[in-house]
C-alpha positions as a Markdown table, in Angstrom:
| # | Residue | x | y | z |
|---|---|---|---|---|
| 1 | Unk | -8.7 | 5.3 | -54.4 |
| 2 | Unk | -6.2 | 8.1 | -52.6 |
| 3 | Unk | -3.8 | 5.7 | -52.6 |
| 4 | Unk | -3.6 | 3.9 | -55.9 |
| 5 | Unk | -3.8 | 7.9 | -56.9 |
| 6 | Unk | -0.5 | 9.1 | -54.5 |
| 7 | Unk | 1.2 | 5.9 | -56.0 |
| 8 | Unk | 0.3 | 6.2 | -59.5 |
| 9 | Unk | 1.8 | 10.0 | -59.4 |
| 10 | Unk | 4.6 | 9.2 | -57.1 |
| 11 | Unk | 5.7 | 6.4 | -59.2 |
| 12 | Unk | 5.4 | 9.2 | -62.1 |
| 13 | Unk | 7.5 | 11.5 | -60.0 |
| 14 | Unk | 10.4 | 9.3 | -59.8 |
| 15 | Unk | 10.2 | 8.0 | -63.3 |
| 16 | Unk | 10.0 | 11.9 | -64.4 |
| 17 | Unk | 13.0 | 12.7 | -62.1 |
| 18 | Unk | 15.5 | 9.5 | -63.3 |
| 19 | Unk | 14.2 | 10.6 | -67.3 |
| 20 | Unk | 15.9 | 14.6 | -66.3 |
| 21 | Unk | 19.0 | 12.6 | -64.6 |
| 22 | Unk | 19.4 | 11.0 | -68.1 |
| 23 | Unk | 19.1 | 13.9 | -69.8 |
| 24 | Unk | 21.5 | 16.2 | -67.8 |
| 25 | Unk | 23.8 | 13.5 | -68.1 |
| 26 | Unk | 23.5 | 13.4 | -72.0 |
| 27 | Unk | 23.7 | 17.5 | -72.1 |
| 28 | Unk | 27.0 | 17.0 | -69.4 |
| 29 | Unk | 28.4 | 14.7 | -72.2 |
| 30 | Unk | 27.3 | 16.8 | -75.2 |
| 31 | Unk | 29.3 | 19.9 | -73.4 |
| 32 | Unk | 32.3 | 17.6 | -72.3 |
| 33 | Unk | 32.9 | 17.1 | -76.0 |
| 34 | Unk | 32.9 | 20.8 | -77.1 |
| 35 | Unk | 35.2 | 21.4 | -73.9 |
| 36 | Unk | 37.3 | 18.5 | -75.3 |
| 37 | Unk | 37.2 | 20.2 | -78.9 |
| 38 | Unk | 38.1 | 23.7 | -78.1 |
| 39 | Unk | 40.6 | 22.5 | -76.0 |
| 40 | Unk | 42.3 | 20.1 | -79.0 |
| 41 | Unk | 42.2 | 23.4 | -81.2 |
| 42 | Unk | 44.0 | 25.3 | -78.4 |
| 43 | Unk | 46.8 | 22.5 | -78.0 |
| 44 | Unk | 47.3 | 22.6 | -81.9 |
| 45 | Unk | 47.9 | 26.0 | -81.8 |
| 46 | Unk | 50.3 | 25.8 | -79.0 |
| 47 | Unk | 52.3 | 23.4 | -80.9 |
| 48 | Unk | 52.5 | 25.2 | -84.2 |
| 49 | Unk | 53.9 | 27.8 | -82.3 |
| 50 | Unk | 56.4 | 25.4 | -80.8 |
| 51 | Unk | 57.0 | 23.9 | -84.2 |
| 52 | Unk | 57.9 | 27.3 | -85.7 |
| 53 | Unk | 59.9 | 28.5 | -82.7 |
| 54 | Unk | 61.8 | 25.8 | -83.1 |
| 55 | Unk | 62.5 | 26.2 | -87.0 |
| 56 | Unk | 63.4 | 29.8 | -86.5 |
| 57 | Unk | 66.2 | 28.6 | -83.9 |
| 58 | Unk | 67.4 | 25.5 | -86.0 |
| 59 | Unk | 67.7 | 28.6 | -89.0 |
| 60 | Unk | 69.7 | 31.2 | -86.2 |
| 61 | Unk | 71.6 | 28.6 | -84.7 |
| 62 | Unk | 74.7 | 29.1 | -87.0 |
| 63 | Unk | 74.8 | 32.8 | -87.0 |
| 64 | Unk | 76.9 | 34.2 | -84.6 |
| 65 | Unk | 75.4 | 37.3 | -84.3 |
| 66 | Unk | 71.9 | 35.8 | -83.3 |
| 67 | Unk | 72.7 | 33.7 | -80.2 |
| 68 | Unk | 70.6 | 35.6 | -78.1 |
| 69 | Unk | 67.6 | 35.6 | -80.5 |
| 70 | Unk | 67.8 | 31.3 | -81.1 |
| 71 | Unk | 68.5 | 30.6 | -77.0 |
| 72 | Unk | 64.9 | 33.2 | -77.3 |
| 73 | Unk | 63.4 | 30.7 | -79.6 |
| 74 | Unk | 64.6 | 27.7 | -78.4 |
| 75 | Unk | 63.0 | 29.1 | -74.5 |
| 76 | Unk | 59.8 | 29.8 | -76.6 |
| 77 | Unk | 59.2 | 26.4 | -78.4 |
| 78 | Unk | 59.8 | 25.0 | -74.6 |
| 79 | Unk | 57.4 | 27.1 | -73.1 |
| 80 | Unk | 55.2 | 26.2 | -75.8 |
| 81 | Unk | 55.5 | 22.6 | -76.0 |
| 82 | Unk | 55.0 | 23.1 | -71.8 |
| 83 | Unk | 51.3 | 24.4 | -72.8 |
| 84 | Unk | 50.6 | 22.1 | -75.2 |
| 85 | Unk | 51.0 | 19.2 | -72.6 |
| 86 | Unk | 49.4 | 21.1 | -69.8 |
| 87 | Unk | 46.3 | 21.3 | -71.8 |
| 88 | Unk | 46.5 | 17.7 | -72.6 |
| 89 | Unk | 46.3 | 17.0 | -69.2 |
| 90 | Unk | 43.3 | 19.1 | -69.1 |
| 91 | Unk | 41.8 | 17.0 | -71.9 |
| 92 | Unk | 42.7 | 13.9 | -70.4 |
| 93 | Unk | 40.9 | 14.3 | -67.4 |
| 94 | Unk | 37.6 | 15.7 | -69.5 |
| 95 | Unk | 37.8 | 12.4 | -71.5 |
| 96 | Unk | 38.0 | 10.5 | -67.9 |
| 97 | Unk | 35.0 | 12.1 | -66.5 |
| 98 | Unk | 33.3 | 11.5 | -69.9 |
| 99 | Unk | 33.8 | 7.8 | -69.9 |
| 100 | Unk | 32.4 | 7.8 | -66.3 |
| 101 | Unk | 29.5 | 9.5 | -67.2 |
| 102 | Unk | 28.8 | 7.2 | -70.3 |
| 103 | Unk | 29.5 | 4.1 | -68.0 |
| 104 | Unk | 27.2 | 5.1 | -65.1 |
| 105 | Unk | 24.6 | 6.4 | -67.9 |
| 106 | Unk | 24.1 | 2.4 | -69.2 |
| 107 | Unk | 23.4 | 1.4 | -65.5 |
């Protein structure tokens, strides 16, 4: 009887434990996405500034007088576009570790 009992629950233990696995893996997922989205909002905002650093240096770049102030712009919507794809990189490898979570979730 003691040990159809210690089976019984041990079998429940593990079947308990693999169900929290599960779980965790579904909250990892659920949080990889948010990461993902945040960091999509961030990358459009580092491109907008790039976008409008740009336009205020394609504006300057026939004054004379503003050289110094569209070379500024110009080195801004770099350093911009230089964050944008930086981040991407970021999301890139949070959409990698996603997939292998979702694959080794279905095994």
């Amino acid at each position: 009887m003691k040990r159809i009992f210690l089976l019984t629950f041990s079998f429940f233990l593990i079947l308990w434990g693999l169900a929290g696995h599960a779980m965790s893996r579904s909250e990892e997922i659920q949080h990889i996405d948010t990461e993902i989205a945040q960091l999509q909002d961030v990358k459009r905002g580092y491109e907008a500034r790039a976008l409008r650093h740009e336009n205020l240096a394609e504006y300057l770049q026939f004054d004379q007088q503003a050289y110094l102030e569209t070379r500024r712009h110009w080195q801004l919507a770099e350093e911009n576009r230089n964050k944008a794809a930086l981040v991407q990189r970021k999301i890139d490898l949070l959409e990698a570790r996603k997939a292998k979570l979702e694959k080794n979730a279905f095994k």
